[in-house]
BAFI-3210 file (N, C-alpha, C; in Angstrom, 3 decimals, decimal comma, padded with zeros to 6 digits):
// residues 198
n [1|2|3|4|5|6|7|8|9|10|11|12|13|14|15|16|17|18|19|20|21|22|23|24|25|26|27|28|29|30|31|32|33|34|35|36|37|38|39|40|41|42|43|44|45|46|47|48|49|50|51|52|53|54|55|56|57|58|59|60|61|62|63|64|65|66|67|68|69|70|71|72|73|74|75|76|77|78|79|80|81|82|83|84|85|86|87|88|89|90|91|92|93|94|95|96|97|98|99|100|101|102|103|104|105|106|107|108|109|110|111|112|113|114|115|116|117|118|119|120|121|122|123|124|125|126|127|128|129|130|131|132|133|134|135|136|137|138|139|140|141|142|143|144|145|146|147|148|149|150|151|152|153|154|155|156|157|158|159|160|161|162|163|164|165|166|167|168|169|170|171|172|173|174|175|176|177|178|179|180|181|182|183|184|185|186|187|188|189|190|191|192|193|194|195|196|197|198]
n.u [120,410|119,525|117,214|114,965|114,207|111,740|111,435|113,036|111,429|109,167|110,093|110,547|107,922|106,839|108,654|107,568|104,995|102,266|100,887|099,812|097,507|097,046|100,292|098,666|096,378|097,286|100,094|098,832|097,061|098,766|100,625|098,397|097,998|099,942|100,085|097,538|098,900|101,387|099,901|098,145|100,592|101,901|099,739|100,366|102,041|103,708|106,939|108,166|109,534|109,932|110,778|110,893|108,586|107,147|108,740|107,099|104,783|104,616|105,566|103,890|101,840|103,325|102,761|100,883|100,846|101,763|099,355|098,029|096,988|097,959|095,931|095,556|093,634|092,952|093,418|091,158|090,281|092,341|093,451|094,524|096,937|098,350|100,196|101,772|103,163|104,293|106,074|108,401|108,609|109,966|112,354|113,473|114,218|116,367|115,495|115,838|114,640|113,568|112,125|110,771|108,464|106,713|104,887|103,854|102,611|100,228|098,024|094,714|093,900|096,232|096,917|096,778|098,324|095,808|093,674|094,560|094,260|092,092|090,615|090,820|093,040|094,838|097,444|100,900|100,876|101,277|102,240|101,364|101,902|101,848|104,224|106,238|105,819|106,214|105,361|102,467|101,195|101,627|099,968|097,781|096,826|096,338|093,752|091,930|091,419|090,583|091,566|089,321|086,631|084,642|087,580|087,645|087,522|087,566|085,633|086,166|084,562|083,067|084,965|085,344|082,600|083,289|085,416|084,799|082,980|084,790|085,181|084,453|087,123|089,001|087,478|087,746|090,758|091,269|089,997|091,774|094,024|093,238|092,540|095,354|096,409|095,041|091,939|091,664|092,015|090,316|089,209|090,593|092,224|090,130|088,875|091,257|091,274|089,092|088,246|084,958|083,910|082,878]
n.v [006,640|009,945|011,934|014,335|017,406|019,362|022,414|021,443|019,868|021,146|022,961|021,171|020,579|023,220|023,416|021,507|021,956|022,922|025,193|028,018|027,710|024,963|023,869|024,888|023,398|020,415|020,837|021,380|019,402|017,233|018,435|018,427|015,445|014,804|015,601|014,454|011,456|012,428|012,248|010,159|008,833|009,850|008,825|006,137|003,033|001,673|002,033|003,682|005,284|008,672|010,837|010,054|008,850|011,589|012,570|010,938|011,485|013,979|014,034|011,664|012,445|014,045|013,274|014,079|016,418|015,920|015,302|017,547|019,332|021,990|023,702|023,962|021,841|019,105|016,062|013,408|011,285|009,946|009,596|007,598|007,194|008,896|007,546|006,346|008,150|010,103|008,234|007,823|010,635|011,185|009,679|010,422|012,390|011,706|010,399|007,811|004,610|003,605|006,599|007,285|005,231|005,187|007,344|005,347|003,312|004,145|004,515|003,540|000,884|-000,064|-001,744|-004,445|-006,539|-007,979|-006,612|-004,708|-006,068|-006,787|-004,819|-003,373|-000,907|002,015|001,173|000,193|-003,415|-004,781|-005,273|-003,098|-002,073|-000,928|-001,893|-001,527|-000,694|002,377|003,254|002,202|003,633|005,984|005,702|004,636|006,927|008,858|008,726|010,012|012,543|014,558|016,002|016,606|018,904|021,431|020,600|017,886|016,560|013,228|010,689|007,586|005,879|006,899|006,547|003,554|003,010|004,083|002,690|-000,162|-000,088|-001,143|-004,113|-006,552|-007,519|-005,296|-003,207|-004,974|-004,929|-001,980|-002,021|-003,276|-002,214|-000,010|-000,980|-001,564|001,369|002,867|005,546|008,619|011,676|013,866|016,671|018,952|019,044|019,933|022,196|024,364|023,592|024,511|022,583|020,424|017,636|014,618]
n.w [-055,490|-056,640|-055,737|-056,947|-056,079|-054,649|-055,955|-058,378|-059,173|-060,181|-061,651|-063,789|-064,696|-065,407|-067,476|-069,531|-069,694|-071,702|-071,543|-069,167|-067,854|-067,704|-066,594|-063,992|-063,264|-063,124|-061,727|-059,382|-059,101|-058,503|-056,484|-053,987|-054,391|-053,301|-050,783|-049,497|-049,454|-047,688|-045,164|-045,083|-045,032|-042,367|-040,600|-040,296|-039,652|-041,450|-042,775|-045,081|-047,986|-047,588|-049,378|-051,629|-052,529|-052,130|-054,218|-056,330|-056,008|-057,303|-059,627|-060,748|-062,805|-065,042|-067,450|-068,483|-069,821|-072,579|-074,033|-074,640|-076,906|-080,192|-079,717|-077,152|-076,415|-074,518|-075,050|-074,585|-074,967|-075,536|-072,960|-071,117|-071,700|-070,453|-068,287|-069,514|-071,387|-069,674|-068,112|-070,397|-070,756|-068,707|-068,713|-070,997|-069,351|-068,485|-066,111|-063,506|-063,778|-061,261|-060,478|-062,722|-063,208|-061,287|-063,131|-064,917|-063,699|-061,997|-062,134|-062,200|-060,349|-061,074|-064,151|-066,348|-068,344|-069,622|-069,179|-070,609|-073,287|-073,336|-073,181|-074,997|-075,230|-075,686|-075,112|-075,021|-074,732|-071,757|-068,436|-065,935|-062,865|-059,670|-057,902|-054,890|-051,833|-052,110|-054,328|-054,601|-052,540|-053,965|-055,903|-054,694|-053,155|-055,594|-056,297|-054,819|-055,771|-058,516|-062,007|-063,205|-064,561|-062,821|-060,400|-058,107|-055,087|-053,918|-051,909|-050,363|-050,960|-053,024|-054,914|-055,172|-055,684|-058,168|-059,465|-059,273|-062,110|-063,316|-063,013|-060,612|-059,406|-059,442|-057,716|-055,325|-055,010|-054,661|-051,964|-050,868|-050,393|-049,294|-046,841|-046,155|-046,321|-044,771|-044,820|-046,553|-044,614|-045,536|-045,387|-044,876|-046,950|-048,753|-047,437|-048,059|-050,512|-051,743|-053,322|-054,394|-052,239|-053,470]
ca.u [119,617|119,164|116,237|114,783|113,870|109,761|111,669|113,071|109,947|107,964|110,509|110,333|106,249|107,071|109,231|106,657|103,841|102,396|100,304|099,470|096,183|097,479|100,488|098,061|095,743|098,447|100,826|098,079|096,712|100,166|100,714|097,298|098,167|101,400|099,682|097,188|100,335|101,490|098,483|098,175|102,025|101,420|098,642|100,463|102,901|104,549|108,090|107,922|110,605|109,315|111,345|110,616|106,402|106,929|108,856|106,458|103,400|104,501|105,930|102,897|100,732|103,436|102,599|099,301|101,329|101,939|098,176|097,282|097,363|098,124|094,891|095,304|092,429|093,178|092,593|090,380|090,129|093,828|093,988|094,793|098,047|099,577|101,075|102,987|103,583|104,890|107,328|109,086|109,017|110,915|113,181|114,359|115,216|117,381|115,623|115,974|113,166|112,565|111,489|109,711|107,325|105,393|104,267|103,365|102,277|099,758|096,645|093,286|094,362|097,151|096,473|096,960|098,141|094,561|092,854|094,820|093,451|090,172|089,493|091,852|093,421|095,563|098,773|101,630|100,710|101,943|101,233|101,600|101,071|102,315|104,784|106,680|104,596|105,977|104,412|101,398|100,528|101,098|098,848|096,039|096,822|095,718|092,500|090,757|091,673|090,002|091,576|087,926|086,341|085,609|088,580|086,816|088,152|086,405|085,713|086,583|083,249|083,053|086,271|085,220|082,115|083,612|086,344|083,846|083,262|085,827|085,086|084,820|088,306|089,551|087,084|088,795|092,543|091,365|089,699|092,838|094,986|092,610|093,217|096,932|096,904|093,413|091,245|092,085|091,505|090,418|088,636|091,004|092,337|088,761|088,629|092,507|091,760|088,202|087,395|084,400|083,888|081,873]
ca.v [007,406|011,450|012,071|015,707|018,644|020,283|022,845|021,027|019,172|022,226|023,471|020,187|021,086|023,957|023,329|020,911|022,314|023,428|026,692|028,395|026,678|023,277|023,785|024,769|022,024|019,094|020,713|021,741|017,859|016,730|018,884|017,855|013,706|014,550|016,058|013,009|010,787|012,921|012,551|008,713|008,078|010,191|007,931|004,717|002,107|001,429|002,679|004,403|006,503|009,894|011,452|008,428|009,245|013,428|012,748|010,044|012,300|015,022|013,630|010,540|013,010|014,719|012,950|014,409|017,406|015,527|015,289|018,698|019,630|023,205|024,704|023,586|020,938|017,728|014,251|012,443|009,956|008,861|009,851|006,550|006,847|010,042|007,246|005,749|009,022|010,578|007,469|008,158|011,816|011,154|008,630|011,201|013,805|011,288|009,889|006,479|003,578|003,710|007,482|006,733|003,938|006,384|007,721|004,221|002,228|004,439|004,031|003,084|000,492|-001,271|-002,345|-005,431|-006,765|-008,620|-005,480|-003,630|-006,278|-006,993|-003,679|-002,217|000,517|002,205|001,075|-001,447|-004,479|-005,231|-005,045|-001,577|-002,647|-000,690|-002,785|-001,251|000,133|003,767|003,183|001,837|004,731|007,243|005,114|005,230|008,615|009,833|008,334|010,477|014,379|014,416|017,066|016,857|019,864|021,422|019,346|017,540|015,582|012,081|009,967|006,542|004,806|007,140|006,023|002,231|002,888|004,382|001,667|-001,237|-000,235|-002,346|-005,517|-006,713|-007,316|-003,390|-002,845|-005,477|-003,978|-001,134|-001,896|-004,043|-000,685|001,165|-002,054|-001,571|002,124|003,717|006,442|009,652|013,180|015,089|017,687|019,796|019,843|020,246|023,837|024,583|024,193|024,825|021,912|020,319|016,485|013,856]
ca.w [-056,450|-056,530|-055,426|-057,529|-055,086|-055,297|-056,777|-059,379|-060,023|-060,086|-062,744|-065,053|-064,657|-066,297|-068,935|-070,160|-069,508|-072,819|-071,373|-067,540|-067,517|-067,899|-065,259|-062,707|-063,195|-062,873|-060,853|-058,082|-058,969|-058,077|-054,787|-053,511|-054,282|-052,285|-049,139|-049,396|-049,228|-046,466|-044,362|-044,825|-044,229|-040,824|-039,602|-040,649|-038,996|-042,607|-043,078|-046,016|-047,854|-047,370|-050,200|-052,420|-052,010|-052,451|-056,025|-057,070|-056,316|-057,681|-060,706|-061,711|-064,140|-065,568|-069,259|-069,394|-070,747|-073,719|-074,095|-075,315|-078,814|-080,080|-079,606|-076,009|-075,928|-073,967|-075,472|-074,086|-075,399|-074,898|-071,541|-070,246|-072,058|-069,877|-067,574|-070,318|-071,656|-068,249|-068,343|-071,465|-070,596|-067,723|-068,766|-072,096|-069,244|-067,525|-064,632|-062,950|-063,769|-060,391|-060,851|-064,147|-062,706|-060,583|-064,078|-065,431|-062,963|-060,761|-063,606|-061,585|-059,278|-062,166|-065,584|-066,060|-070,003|-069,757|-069,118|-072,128|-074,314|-072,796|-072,967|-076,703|-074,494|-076,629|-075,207|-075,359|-073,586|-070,429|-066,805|-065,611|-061,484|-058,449|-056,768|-054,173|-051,089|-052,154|-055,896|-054,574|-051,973|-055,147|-056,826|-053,844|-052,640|-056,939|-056,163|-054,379|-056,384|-059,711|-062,503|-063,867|-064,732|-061,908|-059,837|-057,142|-054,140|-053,830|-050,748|-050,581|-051,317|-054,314|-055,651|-054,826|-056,839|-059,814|-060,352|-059,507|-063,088|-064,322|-062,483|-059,482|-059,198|-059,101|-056,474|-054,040|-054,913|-054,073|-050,851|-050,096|-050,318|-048,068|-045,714|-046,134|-046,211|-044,206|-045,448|-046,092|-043,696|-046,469|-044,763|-044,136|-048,012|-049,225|-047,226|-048,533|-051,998|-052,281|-054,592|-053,791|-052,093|-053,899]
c.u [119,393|117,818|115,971|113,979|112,237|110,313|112,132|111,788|109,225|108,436|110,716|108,876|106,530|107,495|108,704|105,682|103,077|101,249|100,184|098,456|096,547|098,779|099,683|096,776|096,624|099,148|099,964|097,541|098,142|100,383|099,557|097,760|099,097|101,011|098,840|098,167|100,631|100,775|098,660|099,494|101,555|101,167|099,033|102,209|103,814|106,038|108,462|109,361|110,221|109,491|110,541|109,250|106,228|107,217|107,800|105,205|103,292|105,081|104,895|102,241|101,881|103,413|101,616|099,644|101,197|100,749|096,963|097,358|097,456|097,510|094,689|094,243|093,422|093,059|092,186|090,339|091,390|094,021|094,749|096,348|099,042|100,551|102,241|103,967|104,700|106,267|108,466|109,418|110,113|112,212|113,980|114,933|116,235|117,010|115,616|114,735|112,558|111,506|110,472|108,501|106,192|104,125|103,076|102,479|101,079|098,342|095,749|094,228|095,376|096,201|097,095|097,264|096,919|093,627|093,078|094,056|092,530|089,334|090,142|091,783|094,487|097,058|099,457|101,092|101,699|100,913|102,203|100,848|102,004|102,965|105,207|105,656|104,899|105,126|102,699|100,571|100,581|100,114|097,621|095,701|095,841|094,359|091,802|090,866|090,790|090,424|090,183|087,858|084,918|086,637|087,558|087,883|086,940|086,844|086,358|085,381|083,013|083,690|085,644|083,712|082,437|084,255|086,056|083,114|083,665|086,040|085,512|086,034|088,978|089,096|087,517|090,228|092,319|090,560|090,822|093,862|094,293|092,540|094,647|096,988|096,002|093,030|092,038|091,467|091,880|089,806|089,395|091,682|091,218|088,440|090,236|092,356|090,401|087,500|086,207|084,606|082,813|081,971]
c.v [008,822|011,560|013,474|016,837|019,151|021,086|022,449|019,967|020,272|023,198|022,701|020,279|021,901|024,326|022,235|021,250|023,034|025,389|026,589|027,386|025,278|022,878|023,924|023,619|020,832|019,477|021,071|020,436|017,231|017,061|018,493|015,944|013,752|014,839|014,878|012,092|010,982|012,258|010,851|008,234|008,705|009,126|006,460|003,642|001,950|002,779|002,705|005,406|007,757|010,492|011,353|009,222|010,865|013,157|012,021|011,080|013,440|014,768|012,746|011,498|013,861|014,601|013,710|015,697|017,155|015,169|016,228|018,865|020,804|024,061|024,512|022,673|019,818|016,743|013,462|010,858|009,023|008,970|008,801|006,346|008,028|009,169|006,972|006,720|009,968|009,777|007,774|009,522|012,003|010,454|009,456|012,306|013,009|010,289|008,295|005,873|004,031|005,000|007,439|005,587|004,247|006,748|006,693|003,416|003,018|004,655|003,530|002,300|-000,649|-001,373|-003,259|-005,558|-007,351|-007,463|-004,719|-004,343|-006,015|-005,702|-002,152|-001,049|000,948|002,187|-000,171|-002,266|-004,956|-005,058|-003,485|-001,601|-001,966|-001,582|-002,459|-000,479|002,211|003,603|002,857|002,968|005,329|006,982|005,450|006,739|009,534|009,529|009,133|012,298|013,460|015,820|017,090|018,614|020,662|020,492|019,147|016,426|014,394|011,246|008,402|005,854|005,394|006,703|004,690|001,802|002,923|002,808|000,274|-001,152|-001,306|-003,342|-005,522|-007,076|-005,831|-003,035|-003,670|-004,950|-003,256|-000,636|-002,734|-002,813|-000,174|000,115|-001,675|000,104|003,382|004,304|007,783|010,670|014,002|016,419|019,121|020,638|020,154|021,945|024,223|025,190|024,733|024,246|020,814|018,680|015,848|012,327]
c.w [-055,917|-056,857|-055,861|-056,117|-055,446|-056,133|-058,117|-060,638|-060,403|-061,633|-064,019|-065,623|-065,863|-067,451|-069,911|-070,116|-070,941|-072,596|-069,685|-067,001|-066,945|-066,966|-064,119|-062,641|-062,695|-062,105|-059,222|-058,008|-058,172|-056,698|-053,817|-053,327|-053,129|-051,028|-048,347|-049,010|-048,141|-045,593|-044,124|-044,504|-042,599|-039,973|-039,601|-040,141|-040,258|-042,357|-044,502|-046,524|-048,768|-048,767|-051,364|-052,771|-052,450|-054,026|-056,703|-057,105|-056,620|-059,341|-061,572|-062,755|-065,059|-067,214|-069,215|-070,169|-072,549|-074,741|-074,911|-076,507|-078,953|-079,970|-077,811|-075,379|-075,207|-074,737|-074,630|-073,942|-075,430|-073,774|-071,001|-070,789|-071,224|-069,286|-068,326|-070,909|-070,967|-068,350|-069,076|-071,475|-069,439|-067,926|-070,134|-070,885|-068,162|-066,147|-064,415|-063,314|-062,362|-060,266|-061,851|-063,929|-061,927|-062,064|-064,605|-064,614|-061,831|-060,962|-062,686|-060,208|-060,428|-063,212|-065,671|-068,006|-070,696|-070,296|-070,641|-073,590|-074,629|-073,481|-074,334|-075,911|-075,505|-075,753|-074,862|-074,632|-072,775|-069,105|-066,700|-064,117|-060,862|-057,849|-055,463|-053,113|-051,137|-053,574|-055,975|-053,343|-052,363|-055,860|-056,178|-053,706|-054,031|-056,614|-055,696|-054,577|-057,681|-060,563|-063,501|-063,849|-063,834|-061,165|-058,683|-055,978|-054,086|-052,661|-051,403|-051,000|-052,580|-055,218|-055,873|-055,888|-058,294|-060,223|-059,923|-060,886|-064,083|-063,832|-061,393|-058,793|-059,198|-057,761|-055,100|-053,689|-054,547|-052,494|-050,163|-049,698|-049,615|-046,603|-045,251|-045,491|-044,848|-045,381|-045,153|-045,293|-045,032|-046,650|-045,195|-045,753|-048,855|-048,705|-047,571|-049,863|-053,050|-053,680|-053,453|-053,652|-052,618|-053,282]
res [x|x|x|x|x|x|x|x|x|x|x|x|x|x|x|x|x|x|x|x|x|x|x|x|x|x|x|x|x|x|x|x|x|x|x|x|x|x|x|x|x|x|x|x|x|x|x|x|x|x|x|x|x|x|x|x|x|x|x|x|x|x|x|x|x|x|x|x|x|x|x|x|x|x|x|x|x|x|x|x|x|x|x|x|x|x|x|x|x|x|x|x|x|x|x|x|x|x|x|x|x|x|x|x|x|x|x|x|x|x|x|x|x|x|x|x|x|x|x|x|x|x|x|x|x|x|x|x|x|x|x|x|x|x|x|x|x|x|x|x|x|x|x|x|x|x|x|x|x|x|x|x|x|x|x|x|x|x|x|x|x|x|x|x|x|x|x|x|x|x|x|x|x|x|x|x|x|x|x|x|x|x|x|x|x|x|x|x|x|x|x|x|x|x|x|x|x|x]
***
């Protein structure tokens, strides 16, 4: 499999991107997940493929493009569909499932087809689960950026609160992944990018 270059990711950003604003939100969300990534492969015994982990975290949000409407607002209220969205955006410009699964699959800690019922998400039913340990450290790594408004970096116990939310099952997956993967050193991109830690 051909693995896409930053530059070429950085230029698919772009040619979807529907205004400035809205590339630098997602693609500075994106470069941030990937340094995260970074940082925790570093510190970690797993053999990992490096490449693999840069395209996935720079590629998972790129549906939320598809998100805006022509006055440039967001939807909200579909948000939870960028992954699926991302997918299908990727998969019309050619790329491999395995590329395309980053998009889909990196949603809280998985969606589960239970969950989509349980909980009338607006999209197809299925499971939409991180398998591979590169799909599942793009998945942790998103966890702790936020393109909220301001963007915020979040600790790990913050994270662990939020998506204890959605049952006490989320909040074990995702303390099983911070088993698997550590915590992040996010110090250092917190004075970088000047968003603040919660």
């Amino acid at each position: 499999m051909s693995i896409p270059s930053v530059d070429e990711i950085r230029e698919l950003h772009a040619k979807h991107a529907p205004s400035q604003e809205a590339f630098a939100l997602v693609w500075t969300h994106c470069e941030i997940v990937w340094r995260i990534a970074e940082g925790l492969m570093d510190s970690s015994p797993m053999s990992l493929d490096r490449d693999l982990v840069r395209a996935g975290c720079l590629l998972h949000d790129i549906g939320v493009y598809r998100l805006y409407d022509a006055s440039g607002r967001l939807d909200q209220a579909n948000y939870v569909r960028h992954g699926v969205l991302g997918h299908g955006l990727l998969a019309e410009e050619g790329f491999p499932e395995e590329l395309c699964r980053f998009c889909s699959c990196h949603t809280g800690v998985g969606l589960t087809k239970h969950d989509i019922e349980h909980q009338q998400l607006p999209l197809p039913p299925a499971d939409y689960l991180a398998e591979s340990a590169e799909e599942q450290l793009v998945m942790f790594a998103d966890k702790f950026h936020s393109k909220s408004t301001p963007p915020t970096f979040l600790t790990p116990d913050s994270y662990a609160a939020y998506v204890g939310r959605f049952g006490p099952g989320k909040t074990h997956a995702f303390h099983q992944l911070r088993t698997v993967f550590g915590d992040p050193a996010l110090e250092g991109l917190v004075a970088a990018y000047g968003h603040a830690l919660h």
